[in-house]
C-alpha positions in Angstrom: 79.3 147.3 75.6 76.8 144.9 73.8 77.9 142.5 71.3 77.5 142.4 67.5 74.1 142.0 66.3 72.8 138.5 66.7 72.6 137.1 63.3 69.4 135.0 62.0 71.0 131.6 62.7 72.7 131.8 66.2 75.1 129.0 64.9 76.9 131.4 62.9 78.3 133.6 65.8 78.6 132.3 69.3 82.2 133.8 70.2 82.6 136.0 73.1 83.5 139.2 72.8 84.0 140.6 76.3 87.7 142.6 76.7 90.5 140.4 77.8 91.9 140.8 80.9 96.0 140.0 81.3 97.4 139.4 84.9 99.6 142.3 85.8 102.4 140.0 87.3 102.9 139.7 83.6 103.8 136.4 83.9 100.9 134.4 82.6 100.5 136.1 78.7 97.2 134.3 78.1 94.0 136.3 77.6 91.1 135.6 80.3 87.9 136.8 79.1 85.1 137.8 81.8 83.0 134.6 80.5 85.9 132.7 81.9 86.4 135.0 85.2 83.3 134.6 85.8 82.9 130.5 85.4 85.7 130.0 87.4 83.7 132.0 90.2 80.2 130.5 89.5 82.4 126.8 90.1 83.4 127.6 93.2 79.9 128.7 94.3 78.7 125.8 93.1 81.0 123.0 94.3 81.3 124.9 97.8 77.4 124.8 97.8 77.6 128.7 98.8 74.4 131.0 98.2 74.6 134.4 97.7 72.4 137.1 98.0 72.6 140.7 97.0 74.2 143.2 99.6 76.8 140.7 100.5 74.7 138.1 102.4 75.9 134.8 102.1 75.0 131.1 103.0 74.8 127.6 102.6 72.2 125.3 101.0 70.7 123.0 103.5 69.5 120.5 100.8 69.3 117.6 103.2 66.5 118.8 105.3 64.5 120.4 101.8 65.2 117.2 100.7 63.3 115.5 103.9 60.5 117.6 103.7 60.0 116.5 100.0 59.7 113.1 100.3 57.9 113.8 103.3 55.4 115.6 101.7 55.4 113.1 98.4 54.8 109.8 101.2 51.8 111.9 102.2 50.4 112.4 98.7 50.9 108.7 97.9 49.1 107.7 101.1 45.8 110.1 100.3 45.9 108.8 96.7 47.2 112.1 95.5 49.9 111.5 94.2 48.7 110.3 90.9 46.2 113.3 90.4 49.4 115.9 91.1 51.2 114.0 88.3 49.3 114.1 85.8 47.9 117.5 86.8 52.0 118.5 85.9 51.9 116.9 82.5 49.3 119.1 81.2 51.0 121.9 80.2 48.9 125.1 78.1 50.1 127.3 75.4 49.6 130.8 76.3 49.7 133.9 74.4 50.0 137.3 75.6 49.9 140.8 74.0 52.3 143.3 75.7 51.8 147.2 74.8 54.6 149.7 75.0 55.0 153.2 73.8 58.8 153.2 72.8 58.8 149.7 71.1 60.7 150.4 67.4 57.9 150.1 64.6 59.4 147.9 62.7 59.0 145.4 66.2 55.1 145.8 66.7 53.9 142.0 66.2 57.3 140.6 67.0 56.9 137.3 69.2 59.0 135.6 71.4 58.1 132.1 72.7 59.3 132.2 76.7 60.2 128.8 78.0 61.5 128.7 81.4 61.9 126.2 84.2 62.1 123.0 81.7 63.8 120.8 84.6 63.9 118.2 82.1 64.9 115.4 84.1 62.1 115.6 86.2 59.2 114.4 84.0 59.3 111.3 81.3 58.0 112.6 78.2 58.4 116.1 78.9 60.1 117.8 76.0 57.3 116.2 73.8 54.9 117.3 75.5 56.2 120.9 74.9 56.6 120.3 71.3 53.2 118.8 70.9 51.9 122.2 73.0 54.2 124.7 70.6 52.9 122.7 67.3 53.9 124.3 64.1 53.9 127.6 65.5 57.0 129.6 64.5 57.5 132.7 66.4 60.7 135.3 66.0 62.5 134.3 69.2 62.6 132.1 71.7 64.0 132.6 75.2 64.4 130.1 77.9 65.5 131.7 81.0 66.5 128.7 83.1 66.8 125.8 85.3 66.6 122.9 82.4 67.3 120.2 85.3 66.2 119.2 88.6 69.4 118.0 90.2 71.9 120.9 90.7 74.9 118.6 90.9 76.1 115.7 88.9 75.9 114.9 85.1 74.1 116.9 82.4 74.7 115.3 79.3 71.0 113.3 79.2 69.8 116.8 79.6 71.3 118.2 76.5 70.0 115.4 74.5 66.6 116.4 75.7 67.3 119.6 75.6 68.8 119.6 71.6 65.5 117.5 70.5 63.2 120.4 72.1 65.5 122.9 70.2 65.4 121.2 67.1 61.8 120.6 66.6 61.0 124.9 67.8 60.8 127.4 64.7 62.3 130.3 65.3 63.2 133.2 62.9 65.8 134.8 65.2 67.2 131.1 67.2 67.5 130.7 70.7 68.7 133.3 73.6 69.0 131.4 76.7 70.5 132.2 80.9 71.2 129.6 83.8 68.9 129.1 86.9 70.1 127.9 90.0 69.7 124.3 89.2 72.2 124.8 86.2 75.9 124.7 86.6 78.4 126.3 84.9 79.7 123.7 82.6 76.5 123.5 80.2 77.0 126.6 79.3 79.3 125.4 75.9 77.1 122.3 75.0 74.0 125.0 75.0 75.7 127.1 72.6 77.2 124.3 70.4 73.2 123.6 69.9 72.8 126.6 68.7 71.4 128.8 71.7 73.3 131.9 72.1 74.1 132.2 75.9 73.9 135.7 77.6 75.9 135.4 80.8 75.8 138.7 82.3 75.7 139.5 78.7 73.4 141.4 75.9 73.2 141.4 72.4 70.8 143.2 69.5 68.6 142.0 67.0 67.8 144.2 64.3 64.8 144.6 61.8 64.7 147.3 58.7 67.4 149.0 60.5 66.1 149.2 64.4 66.9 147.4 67.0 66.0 145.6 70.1 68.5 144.6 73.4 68.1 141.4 74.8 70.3 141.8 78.4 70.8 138.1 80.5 71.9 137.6 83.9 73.7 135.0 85.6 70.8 133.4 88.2 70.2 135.8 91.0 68.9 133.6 93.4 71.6 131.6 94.2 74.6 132.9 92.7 74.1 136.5 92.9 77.0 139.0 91.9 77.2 142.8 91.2 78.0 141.9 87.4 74.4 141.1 87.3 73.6 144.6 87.7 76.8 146.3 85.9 75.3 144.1 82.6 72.2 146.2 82.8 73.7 149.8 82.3 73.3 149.9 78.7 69.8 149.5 79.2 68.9 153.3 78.6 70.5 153.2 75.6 67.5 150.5 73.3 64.6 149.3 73.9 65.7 146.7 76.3 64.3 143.2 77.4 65.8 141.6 80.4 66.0 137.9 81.0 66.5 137.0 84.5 65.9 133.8 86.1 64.1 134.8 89.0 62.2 138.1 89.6 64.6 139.4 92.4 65.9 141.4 90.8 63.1 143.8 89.2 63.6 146.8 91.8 67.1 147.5 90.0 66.0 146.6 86.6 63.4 149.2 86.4 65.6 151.9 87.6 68.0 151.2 85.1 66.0 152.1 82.1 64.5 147.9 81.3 61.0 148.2 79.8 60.3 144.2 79.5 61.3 141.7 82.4 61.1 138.1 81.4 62.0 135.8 84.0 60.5 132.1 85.5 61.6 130.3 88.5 58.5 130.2 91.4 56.0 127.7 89.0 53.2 130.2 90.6 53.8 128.1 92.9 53.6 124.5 92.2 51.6 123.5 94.6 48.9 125.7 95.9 45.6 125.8 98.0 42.4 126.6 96.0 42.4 129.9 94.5 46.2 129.6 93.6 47.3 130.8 96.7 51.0 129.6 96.6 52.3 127.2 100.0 56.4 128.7 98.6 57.0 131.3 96.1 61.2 130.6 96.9 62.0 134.3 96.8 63.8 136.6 99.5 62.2 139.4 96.8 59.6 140.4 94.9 56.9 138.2 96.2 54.0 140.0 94.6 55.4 139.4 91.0 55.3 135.4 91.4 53.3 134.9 88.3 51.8 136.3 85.1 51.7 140.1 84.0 53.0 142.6 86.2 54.6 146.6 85.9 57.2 147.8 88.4 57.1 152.0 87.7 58.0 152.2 83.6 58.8 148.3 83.5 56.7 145.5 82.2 57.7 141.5 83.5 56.2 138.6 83.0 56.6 135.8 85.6 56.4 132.2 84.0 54.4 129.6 85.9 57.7 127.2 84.0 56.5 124.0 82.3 58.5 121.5 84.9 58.7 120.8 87.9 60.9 120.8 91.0 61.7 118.5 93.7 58.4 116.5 93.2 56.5 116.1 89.7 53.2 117.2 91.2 51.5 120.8 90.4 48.4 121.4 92.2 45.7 124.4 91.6 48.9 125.9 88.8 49.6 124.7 85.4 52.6 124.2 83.5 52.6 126.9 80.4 54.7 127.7 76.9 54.1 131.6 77.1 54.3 133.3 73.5 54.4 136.8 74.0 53.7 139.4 71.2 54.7 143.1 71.2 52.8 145.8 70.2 53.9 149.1 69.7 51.3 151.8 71.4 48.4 152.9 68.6 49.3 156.2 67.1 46.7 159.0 68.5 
C-alpha cells in the first residue's frame, strides 16, 4: 500500500508508514517497521561486502583488483597526456530536456517536469555541485528525482557529502521537493540525513502526488545492482493500479518492471559509459542486465525508461566520447484524435 500523498514541501511529512512488525516470541514489545528490517539487512550486505544478484546469486566485491586496474588505467592517461583532457572533458556537464508522450498520462499531468539527477558521486569532482547549479540556472521544474550513488567511496564517512549534497538541494526549485533512492555506492546510514534535508526517501517504497484531483505514483527501489532483494519487486505491485514512474538505480531491473504495469523507468548508474571509443561505444556498461538500455530513451513492450549518462564520475574523474548531463524531462499526455 502507498503512502499518503506527498505534500508540496517534503519537510512537512517524512514519517514512514510501512505496518509494524512485532516478534512473535512476544518478548521484545517494540514495533520494527520494514524501513528498519530492511536497514538492518542492507548493513550487513554492506559491511560483509556481499553482492547480490536476482535469482539468489550471490558474491563478493573484488575491489582490490578494480581498484588496480584503475590506477592502472589513470598512470596510463597521465603518461599520454590524457589525463588532463578526460578531466575537464568530466566537468562539462549539459542540461538536457526531453519530451516523453504517453497515452494514459492524467490531463491535469501533461507538461509536468521532473529534473532527473542521478550518479552525483559528489566526492569525486571539486566544484561539482556548482557546476550542476550553474547548468540547472533558475529553472524551476515540478520535481526532482535523484536516483543514486551521491559518492564515490562505498565505505567510510558521508557527512562532507551531505553538506554538498544540502547546498545542491538548496539552490534547485522545485514545486513538488525532492524524491530520491540509494545506488550501490550509498550505504544505509544516509538515508536519515537525506530526509532531514528535505528529500523524501523511497526505499522499496511509493508515494503520490496529486494535481486538480489526479494523481501520479512515484515507486523507488533499493539499488539492484548490488544489493538486490525480492522486496524490490513486491514494491512494484501497485503499479497497475496509477500511472506509475519507477525510479531504480540501475536498469536491471526493467524486464520485471514492465510486466508489472510501470509506464516510465527512470534510472542512472552506467554514465553511457564513461569512457568510450569514438562513436560512444562503451569499454563497461557494469550491468549483468539490460545492456542495450545503457543510455538515453528507450521502450521495453508498454514501458518508457530513460537511462542517465549521471553528472559524476566513478573510480577516475575522466569521461571520454560521453558527457555528464542534468536531464529535465517533460510529460505529455498523447494529442486527442
Amino acid at each position: 500500500m502507498c503512502p499518503a500523498t506527498i505534500p508540496s514541501h517534503p519537510n512537512s511529512e517524512r514519517t514512514d508508514r510501512s505496518h509494524p512488525f512485532i516478534p512473535e516470541n512476544g518478548m521484545d514489545k517494540r514495533l520494527i517497521n520494514r524501513r528498519q528490517i530492511w536497514a538492518a539487512n542492507r548493513f550487513w550486505m554492506e559491511m560483509d561486502n556481499m553482492k547480490t544478484k536476482r535469482y539468489g546469486n550471490k558474491g563478493r566485491h573484488h575491489w582490490h583488483i578494480l581498484l588496480a586496474l584503475m590506477q592502472t588505467f589513470k598512470l596510463c592517461l597521465k603518461i599520454t597526456g590524457c589525463y588532463g583532457r578526460g578531466v575537464r572533458n568530466a566537468m562539462n556537464i549539459r542540461l538536457r530536456e526531453s519530451e516523453l508522450t504517453f497515452t494514459n498520462l492524467p490531463k491535469n499531468f501533461h507538461g509536468f517536469s521532473i529534473l532527473h539527477l542521478s550518479d552525483l558521486h559528489l566526492d569525486g569532482s571539486a566544484g561539482l555541485a556548482q557546476s550542476i547549479i550553474n547548468t540547472i540556472g533558475e529553472r524551476e521544474v515540478d520535481l526532482c528525482v535523484l536516483t543514486g550513488d551521491y559518492r564515490t567511496k562505498l565505505h567510510g564517512l558521508n557527512k562532507h557529502i551531505m553538506v554538498e549534497l544540502k547546498y545542491l538541494v538548496d539552490n534547485i526549485k522545485s514545486r513538488h521537493g525532492f524524491l530520491g533512492i540509494l545506488g550501490n555506492h550509498d550505504d544505509c546510514h544516509m538515508v536519515n540525513p537525506m530526509e532531514r534535508m528535505g528529500i523524501r526517501m523511497l526505499i522499496n517504497s511509493c508515494c503520490l502526488i496529486e494535481r486538480a484531483g489526479e494523481r501520479i505514483q512515484f515507486i523507488g527501489t533499493d539499488d539492484v545492482h548490488y544489493y538486490y532483494t525480492d522486496q524490490a519487486l513486491h514494491c512494484l505491485e501497485p503499479a497497475e493500479k496509477e500511472f506509475s514512474i519507477a525510479l531504480v538505480h540501475s536498469p536491471e531491473l526493467f524486464d520485471m518492471a514492465a510486466a508489472m504495469g510501470v509506464d516510465l523507468y527512470l534510472c542512472g548508474h552506467t554514465h553511457a559509459g564513461q569512457v568510450c571509443l569514438p562513436g560512444g561505444i562503451p569499454l563497461l556498461k557494469h550491468l549483468s542486465r539490460g545492456g542495450e538500455f545503457y543510455r538515453g530513451h528507450w521502450s521495453h513492450g508498454d514501458m518508457q525508461g530513460f537511462t542517465s549518462a549521471g553528472t559524476g564520475t566513478s573510480g577516475i574523474p575522466v569521461r571520454f566520447n560521453t558527457q555528464g548531463e542534468v536531464l529535465i524531462h517533460h510529460l505529455q499526455g498523447a494529442p486527442e484524435e
